[in-house]
VOBA-1610 file (N, C-alpha, C; in pm, whole numbers, padded with zeros to 5 digits, always signed):
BEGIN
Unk+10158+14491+11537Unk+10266+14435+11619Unk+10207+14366+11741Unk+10238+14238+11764Unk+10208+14176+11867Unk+10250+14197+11997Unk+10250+14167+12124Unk+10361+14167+12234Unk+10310+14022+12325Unk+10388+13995+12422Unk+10341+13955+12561Unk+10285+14022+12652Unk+10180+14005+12669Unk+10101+14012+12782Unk+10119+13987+12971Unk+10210+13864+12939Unk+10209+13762+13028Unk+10262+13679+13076Unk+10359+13640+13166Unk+10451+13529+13164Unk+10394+13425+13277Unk+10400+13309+13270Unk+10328+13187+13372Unk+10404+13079+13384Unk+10475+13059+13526Unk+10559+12904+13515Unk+10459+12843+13650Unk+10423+12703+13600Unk+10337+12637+13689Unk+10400+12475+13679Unk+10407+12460+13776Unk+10449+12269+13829Unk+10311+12215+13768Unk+10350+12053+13708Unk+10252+12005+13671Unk+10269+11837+13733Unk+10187+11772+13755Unk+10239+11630+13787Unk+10136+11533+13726Unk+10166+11448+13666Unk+10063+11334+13682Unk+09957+11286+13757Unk+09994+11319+13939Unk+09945+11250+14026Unk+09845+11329+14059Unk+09876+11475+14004Unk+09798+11558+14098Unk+09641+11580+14040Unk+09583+11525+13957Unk+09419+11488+13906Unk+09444+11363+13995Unk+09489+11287+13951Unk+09434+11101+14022Unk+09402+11077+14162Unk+09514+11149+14207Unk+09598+11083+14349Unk+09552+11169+14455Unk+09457+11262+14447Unk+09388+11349+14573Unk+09312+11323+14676Unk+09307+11199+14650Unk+09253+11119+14802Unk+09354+11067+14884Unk+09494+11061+14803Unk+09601+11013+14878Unk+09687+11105+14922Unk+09648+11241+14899Unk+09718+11318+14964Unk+09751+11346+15096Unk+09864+11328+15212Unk+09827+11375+15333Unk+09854+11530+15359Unk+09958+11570+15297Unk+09952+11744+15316Unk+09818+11791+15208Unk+09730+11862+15289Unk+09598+11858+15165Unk+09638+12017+15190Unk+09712+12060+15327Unk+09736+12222+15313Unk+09812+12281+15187Unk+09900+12185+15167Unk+09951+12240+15044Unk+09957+12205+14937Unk+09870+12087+14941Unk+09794+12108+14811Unk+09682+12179+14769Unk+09610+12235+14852Unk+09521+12343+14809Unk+09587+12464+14851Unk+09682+12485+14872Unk+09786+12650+14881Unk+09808+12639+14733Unk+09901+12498+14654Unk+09912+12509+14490Unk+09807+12542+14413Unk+09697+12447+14454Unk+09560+12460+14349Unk+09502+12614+14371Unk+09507+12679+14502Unk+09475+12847+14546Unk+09604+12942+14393Unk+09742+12891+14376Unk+09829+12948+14321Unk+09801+12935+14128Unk+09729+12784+14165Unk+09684+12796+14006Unk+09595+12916+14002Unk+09462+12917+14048Unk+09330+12971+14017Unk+09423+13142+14036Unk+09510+13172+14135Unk+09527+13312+14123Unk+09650+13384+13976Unk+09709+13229+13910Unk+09799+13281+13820Unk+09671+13257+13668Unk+09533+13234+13690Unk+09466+13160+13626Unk+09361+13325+13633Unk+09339+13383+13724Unk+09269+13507+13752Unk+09381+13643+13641Unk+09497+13612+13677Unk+09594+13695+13659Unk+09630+13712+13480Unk+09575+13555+13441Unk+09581+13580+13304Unk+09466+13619+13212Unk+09343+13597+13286Unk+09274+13688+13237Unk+09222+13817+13229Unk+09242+13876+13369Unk+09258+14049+13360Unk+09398+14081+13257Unk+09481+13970+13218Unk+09582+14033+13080Unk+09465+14038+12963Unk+09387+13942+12950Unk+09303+13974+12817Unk+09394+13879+12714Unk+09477+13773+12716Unk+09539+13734+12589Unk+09483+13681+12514Unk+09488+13680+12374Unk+09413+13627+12272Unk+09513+13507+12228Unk+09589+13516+12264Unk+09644+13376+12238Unk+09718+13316+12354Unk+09796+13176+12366Unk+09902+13110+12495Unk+09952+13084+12418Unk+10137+13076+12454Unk+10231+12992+12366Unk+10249+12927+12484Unk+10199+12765+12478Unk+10214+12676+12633Unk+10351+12635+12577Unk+10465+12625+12701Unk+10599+12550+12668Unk+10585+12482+12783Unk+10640+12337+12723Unk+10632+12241+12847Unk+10700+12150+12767Unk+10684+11993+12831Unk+10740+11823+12828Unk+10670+11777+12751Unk+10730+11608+12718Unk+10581+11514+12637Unk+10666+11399+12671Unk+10553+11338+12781Unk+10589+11202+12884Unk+10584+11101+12792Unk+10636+11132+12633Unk+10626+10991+12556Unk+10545+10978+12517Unk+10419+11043+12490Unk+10287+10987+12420Unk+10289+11080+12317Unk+10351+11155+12259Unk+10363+11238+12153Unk+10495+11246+12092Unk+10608+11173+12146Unk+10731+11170+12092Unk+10802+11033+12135Unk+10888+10986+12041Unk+10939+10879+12103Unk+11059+10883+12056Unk+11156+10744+12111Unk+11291+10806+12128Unk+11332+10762+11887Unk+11223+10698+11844Unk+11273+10724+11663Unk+11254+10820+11636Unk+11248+10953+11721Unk+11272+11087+11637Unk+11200+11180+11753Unk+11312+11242+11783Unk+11301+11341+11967Unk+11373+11461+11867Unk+11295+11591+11855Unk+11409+11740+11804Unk+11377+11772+11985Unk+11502+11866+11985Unk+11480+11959+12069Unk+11392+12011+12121Unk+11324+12099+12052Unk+11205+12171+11990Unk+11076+12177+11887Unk+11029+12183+11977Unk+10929+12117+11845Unk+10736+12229+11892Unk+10692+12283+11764Unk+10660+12374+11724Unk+10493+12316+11663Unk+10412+12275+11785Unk+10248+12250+11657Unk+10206+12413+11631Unk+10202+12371+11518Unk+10124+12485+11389Unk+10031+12467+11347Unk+09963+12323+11391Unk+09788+12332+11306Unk+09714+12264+11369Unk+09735+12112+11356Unk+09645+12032+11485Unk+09676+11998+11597Unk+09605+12035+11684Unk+09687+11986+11863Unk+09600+11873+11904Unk+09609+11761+11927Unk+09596+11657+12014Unk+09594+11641+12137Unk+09530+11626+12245Unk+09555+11598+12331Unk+09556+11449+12382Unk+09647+11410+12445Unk+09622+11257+12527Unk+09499+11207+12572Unk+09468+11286+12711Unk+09362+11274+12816Unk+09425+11168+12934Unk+09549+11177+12930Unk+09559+11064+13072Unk+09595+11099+13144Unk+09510+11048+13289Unk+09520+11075+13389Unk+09439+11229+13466Unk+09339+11203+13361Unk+09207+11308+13369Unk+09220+11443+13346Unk+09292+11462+13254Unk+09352+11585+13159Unk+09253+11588+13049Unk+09260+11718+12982Unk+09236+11769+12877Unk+09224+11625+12771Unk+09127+11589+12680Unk+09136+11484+12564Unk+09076+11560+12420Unk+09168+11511+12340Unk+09077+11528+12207Unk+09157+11689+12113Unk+09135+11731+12057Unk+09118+11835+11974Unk+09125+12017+12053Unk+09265+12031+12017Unk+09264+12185+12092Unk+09197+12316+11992Unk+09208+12416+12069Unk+09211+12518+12002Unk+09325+12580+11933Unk+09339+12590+11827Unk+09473+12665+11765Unk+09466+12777+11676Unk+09554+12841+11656Unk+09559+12926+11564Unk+09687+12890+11415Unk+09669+12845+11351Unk+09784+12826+11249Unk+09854+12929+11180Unk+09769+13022+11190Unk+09855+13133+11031Unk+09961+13225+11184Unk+09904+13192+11323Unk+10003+13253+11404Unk+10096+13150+11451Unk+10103+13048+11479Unk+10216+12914+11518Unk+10298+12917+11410Unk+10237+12931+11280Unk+10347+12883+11105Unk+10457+13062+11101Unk+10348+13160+11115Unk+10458+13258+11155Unk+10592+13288+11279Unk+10561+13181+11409Unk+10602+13165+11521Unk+10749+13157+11453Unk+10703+13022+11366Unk+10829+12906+11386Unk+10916+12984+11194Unk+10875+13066+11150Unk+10944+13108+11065Unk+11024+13240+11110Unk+10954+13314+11215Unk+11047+13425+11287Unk+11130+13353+11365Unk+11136+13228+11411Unk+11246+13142+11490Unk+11331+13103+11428Unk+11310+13019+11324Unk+11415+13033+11189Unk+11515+13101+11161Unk+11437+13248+11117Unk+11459+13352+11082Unk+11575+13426+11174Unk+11582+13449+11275Unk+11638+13470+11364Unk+11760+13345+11434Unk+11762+13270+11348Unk+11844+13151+11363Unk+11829+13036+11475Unk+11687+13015+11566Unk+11666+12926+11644Unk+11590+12807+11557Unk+11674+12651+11521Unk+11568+12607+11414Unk+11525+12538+11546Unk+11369+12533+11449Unk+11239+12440+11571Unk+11171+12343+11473Unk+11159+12229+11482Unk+11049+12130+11446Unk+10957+12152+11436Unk+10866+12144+11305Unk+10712+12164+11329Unk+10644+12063+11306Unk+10534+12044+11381Unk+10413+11969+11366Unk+10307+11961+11337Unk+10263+11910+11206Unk+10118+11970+11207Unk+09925+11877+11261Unk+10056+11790+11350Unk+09909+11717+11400Unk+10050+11704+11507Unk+10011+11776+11669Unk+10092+11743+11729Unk+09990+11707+11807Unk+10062+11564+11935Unk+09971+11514+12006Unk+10085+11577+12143Unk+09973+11626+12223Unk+10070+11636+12346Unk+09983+11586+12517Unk+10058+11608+12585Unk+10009+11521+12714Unk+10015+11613+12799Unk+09993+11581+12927Unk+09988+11624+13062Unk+10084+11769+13122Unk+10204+11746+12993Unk+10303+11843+13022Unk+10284+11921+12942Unk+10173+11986+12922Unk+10106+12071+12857Unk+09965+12150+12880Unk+09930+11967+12916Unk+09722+11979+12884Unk+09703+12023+13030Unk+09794+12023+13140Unk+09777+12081+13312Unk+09770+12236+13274Unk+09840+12304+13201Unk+09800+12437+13174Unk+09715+12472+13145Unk+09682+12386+13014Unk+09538+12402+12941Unk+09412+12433+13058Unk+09424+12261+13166Unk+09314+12238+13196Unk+09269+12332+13368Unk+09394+12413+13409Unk+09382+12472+13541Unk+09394+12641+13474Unk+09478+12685+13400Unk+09556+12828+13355Unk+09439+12913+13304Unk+09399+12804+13118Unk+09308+12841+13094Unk+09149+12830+13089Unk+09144+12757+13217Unk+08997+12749+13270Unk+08906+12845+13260Unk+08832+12779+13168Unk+08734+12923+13124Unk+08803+13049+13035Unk+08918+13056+12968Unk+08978+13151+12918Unk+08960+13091+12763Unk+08835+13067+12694Unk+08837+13025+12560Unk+08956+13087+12432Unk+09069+13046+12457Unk+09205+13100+12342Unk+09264+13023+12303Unk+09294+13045+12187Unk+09393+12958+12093Unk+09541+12915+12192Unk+09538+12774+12151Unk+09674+12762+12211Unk+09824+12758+12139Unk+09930+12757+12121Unk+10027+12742+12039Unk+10157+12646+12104Unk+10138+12517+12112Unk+10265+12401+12194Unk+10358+12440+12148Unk+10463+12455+12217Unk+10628+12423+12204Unk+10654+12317+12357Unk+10654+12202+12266Unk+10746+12131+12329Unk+10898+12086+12361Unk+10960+12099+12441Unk+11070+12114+12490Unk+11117+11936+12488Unk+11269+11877+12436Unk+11278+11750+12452Unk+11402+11775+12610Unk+11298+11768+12730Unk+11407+11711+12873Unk+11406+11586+12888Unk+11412+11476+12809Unk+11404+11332+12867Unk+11512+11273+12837Unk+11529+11278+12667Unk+11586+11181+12640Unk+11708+11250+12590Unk+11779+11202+12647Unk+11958+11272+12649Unk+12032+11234+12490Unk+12085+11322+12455Unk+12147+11474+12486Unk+11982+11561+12483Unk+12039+11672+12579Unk+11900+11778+12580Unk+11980+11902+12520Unk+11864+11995+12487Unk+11901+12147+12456Unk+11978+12211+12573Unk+12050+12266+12577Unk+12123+12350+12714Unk+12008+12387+12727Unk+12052+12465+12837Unk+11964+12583+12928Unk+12031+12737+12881Unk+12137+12693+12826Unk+12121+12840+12721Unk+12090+12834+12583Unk+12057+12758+12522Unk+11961+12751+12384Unk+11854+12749+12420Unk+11769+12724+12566Unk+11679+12725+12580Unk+11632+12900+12605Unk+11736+12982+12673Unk+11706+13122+12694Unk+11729+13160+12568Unk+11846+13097+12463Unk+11843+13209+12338Unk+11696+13172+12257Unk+11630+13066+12296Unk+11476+13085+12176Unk+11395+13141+12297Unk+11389+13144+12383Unk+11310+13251+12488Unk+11292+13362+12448Unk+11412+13413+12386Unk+11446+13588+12314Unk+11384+13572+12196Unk+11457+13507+12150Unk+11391+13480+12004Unk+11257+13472+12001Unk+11172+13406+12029Unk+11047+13363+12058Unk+10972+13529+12109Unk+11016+13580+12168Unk+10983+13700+12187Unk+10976+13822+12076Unk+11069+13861+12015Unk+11127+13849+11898Unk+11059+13818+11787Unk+11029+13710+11734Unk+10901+13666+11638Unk+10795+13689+11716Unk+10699+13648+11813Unk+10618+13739+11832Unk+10600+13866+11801Unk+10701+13970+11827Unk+10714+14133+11839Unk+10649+14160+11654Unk+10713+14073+11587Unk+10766+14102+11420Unk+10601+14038+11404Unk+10505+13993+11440Unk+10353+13923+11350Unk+10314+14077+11334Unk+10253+14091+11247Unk+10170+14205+11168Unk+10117+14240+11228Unk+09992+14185+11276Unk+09856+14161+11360Unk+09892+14210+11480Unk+09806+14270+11550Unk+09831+14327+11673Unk+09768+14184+11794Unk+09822+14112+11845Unk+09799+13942+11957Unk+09849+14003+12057Unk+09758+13973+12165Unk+09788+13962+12309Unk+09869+13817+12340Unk+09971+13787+12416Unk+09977+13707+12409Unk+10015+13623+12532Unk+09982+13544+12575Unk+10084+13457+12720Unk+10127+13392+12712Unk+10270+13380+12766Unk+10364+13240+12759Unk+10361+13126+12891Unk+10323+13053+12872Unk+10285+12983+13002Unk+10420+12870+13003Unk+10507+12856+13069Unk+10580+12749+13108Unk+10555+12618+13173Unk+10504+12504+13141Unk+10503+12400+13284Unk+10647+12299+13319Unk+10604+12264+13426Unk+10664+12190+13446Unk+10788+12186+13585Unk+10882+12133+13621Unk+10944+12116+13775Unk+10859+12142+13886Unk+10856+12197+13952Unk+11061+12227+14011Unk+11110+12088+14032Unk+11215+12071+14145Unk+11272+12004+14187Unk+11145+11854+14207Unk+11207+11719+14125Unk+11142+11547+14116Unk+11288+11486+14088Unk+11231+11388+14132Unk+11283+11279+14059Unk+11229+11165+14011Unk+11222+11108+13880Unk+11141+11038+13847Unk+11180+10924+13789Unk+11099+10782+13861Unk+11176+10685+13821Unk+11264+10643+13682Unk+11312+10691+13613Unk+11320+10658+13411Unk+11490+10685+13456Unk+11535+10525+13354Unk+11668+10557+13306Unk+11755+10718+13317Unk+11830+10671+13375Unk+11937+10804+13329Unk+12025+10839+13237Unk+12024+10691+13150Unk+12097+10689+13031Unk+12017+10565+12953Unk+11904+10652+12876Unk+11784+10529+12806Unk+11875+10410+12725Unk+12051+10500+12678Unk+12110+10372+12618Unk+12124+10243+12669Unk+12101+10250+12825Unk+12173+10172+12945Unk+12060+10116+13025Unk+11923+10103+13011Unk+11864+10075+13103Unk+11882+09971+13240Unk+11877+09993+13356Unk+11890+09900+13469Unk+11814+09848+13512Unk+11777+09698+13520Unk+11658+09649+13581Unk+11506+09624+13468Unk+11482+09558+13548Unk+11292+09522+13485Unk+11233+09643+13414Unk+11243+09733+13550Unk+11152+09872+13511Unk+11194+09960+13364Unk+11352+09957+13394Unk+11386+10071+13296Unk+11401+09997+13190Unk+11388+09883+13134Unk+11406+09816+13009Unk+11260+09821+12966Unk+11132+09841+13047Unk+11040+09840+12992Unk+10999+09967+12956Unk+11041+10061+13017Unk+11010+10211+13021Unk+11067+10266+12862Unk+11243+10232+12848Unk+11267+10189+12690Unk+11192+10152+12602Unk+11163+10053+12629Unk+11085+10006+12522Unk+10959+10032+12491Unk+10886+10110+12622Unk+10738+10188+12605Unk+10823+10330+12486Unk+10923+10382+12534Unk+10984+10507+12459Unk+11031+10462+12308Unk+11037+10351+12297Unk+11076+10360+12145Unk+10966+10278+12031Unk+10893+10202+12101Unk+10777+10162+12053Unk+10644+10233+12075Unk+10587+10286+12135Unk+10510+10324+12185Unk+10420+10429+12078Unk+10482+10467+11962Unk+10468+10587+11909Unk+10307+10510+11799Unk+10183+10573+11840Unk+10048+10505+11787Unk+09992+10408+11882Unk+10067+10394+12015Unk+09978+10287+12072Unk+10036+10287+12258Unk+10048+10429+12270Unk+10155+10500+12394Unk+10055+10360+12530Unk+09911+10411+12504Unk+09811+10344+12569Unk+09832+10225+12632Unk+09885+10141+12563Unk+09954+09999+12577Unk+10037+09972+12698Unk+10064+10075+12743Unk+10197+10101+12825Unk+10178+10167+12933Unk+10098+10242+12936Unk+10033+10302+12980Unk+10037+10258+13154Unk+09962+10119+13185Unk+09939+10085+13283Unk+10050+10051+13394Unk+10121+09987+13332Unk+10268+09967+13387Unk+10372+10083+13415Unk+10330+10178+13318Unk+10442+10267+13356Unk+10392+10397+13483Unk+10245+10360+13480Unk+10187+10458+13614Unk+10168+10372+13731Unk+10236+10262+13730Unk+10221+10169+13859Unk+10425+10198+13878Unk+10488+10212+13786Unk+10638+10265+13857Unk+10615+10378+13902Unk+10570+10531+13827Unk+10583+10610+13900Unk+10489+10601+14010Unk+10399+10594+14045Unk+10322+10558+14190Unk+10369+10484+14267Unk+10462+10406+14265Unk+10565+10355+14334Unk+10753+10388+14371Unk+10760+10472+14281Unk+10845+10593+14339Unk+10852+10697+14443Unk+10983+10702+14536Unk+11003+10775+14639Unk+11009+10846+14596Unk+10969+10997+14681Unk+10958+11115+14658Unk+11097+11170+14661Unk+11160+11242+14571Unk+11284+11287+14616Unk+11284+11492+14564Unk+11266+11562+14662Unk+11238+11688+14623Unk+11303+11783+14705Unk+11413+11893+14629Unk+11526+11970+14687Unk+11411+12110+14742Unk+11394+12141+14855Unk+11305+12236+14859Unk+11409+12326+14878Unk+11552+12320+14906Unk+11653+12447+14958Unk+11653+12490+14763Unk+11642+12405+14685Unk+11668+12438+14520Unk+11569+12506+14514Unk+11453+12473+14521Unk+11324+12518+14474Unk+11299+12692+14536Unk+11318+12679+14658Unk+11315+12832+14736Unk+11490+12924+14666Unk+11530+12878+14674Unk+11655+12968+14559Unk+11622+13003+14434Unk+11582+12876+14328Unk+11549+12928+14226Unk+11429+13064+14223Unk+11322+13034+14296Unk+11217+13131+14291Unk+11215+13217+14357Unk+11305+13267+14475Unk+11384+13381+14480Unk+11464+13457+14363Unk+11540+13350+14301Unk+11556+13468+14191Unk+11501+13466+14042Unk+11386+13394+14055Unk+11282+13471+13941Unk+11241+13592+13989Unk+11202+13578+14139Unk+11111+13703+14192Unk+11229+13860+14176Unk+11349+13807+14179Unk+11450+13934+14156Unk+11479+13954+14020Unk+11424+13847+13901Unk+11483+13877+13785Unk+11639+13861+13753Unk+11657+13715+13833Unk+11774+13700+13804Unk+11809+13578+13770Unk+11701+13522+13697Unk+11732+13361+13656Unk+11832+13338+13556Unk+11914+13421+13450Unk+11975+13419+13387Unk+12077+13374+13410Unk+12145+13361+13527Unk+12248+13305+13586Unk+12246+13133+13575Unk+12116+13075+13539Unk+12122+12932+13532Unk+12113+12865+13411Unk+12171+13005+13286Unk+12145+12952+13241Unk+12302+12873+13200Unk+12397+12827+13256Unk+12510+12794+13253Unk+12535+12663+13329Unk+12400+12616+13394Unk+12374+12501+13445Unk+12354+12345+13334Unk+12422+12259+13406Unk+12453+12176+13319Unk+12346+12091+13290Unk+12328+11966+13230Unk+12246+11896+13249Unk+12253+11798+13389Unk+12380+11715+13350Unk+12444+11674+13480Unk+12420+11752+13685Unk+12446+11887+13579Unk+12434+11997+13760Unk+12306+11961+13801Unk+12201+11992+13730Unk+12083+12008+13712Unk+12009+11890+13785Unk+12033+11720+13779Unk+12031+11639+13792Unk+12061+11635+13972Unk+12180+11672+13982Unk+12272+11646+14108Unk+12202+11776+14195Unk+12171+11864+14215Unk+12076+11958+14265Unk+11910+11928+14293Unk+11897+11911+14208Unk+11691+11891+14213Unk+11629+11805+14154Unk+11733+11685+14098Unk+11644+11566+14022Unk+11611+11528+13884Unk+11632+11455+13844Unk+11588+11496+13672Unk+11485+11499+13657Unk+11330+11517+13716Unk+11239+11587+13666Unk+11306+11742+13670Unk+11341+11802+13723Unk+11399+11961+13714Unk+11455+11961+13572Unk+11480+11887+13495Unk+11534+11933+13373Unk+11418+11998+13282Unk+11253+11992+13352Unk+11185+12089+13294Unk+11205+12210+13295Unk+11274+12254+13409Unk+11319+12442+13414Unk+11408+12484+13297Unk+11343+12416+13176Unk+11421+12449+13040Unk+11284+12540+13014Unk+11170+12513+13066Unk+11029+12558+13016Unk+11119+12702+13065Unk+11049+12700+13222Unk+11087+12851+13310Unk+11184+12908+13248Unk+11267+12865+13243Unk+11406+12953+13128Unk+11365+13019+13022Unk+11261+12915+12952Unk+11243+13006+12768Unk+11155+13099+12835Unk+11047+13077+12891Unk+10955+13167+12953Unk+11009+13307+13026Unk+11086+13274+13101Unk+11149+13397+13144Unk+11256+13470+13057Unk+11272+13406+12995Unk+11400+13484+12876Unk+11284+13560+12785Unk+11167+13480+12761Unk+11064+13580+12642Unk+11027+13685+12732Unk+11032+13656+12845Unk+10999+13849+12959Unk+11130+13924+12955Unk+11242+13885+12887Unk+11352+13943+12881Unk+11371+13936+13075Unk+11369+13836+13121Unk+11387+13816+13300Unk+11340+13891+13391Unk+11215+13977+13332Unk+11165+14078+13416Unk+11155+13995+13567Unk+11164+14080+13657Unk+11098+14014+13788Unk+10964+13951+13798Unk+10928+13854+13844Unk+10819+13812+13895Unk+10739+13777+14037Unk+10669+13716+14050Unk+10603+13724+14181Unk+10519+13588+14182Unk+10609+13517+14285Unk+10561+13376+14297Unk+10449+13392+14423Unk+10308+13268+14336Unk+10193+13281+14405Unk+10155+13187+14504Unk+10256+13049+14512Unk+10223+12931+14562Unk+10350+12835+14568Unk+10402+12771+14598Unk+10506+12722+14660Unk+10490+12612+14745Unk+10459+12473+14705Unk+10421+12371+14839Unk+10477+12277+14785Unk+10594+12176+14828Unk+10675+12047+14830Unk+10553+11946+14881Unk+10485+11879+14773Unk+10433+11755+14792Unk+10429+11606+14751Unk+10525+11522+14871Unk+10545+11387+14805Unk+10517+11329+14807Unk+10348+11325+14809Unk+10259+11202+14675Unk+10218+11285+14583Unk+10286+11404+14535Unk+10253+11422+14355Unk+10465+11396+14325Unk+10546+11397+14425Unk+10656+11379+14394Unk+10715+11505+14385Unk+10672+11613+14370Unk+10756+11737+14324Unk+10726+11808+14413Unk+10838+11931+14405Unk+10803+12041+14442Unk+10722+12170+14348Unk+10616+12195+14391Unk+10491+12257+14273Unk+10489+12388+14324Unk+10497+12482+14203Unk+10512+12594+14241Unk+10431+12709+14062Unk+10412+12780+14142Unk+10304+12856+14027Unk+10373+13000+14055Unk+10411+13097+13959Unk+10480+13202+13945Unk+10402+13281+13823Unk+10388+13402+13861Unk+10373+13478+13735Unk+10459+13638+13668Unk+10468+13621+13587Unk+10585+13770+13538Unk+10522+13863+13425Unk+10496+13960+13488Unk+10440+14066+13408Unk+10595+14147+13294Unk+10530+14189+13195Unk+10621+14262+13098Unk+10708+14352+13131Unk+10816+14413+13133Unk+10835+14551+13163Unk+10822+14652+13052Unk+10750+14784+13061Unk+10711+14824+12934Unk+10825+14964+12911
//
């Protein structure tokens, strides 16, 4: 019988490899990077033999001819490498991802699988800060927050359980950690309705999202000269509420938050706290204990690193 080990929600940004010479709060950006290395210490005195990373995919692994919800690599992981991330060929485990996504099934959460999944930044930031130096198989679930309609935020807690759940049921005795990335509180330049784009930018951003799929690269350049040219827009009264009540074990309450709410509160980058949701629903909402907490707007977000131990 397997269990969790481990629960990990960490902010991830684009900017934050590139853009560190342009930082002017450098206090809190090295208070975050101090919050990685201590939720990064924290997962290895767990000992896990495996990560189930849940996070985003900024379009270089999905595009808008075919977005699931959920979506499940089981054999080859890809990485991007942009923007000085993780590149190339992960570590995986298959005979444990192909059991993942059949106890999810099984239990009635369906998930997409992939067996050459390519994923990006909203992923490979875990990889490349979490498990630093922690040589373990990884297992992606990618989450679709972009392109509208999204999964609630309560289908996102009912495969949180679930996901827990199939874990519990593998034969094999796996350590395991669930690492969440992604929010808190952004906003990020991209359509709010990809049907509708407004302007130069968002008709090209479209069309990087629906073409893009074998040649994301192409696009690449233009679409990191919009976001680097985006105002920072970041709810820190959201961000200090929400992680108050992870730290009480009481995030369950959001999960009735809309997409729309979600938006009008902390930005639509925040529609990643679909990660933090599944993540904290697979701890069954145990309390946690946030390590780092710093609003910085030249990475755009508010970045915050949390970790949640099991209750046994």
């Amino acid at each position: 019988m397997s269990s969790i080990v481990l629960g990990v929600g960490a902010s991830h940004s684009t900017l934050m490899n590139t853009h560190w010479d342009r930082v002017i709060h450098k206090d809190r950006a090295e208070a975050f990077r101090d919050g990685l290395r201590g939720a990064r210490d924290a997962l290895a005195a767990a000992q896990p033999d495996i990560a189930v990373v849940v996070g985003s995919n900024h379009f270089r692994g999905f595009w808008l001819d075919l977005i699931p919800a959920f979506t499940l690599g089981v054999n080859e992981v890809i990485a991007s490498g942009e923007a000085g991330t993780p590149k190339g060929p992960q570590r995986t485990d298959p005979e444990f991802a192909q059991a993942l996504a059949e106890g999810l099934v099984e239990a009635g959460t369906e998930v997409a699988i992939s067996a050459r999944l390519q994923i990006d930044h909203g992923q490979t930031h875990a990889i490349q800060y979490l498990l630093d130096g922690i040589d373990i198989p990884v297992v992606p679930l990618v989450v679709n927050v972009f392109a509208t309609p999204l999964p609630t935020m309560a289908r996102s807690v009912e495969f949180g359980r679930n996901l827990a759940a199939a874990i519990a049921s593998f034969p094999d005795d796996r350590r395991v950690a669930v690492i969440a990335s992604g929010g808190l509180s952004h906003q990020l330049p991209w359509p709010s309705d990809w049907t509708d784009p407004a302007g130069d930018d968002e008709e090209f951003l479209v069309e990087a999202w629906l073409n893009g799929r074998g040649e994301w690269e192409k696009y690449d350049k233009r679409r990191r000269e919009i976001i680097v040219a985006a105002q920072p827009c970041i709810t820190e009264e959201f961000d200090q509420r929400f992680l108050a009540d992870l730290e009480k074990g009481d995030l369950a309450k959001y999960s009735t938050m809309t997409t729309a709410e979600i938006t009008e509160q902390a930005g639509n980058g925040a529609q990643e706290l679909r990660s933090w949701m599944l993540m904290a629903a697979a701890l069954d909402f145990a309390p946690g204990k946030t390590l780092a907490y710093a609003p910085i707007p030249e990475w755009l977000t508010g970045m915050a690193v949390s970790v949640v131990e099991p209750v046994h």
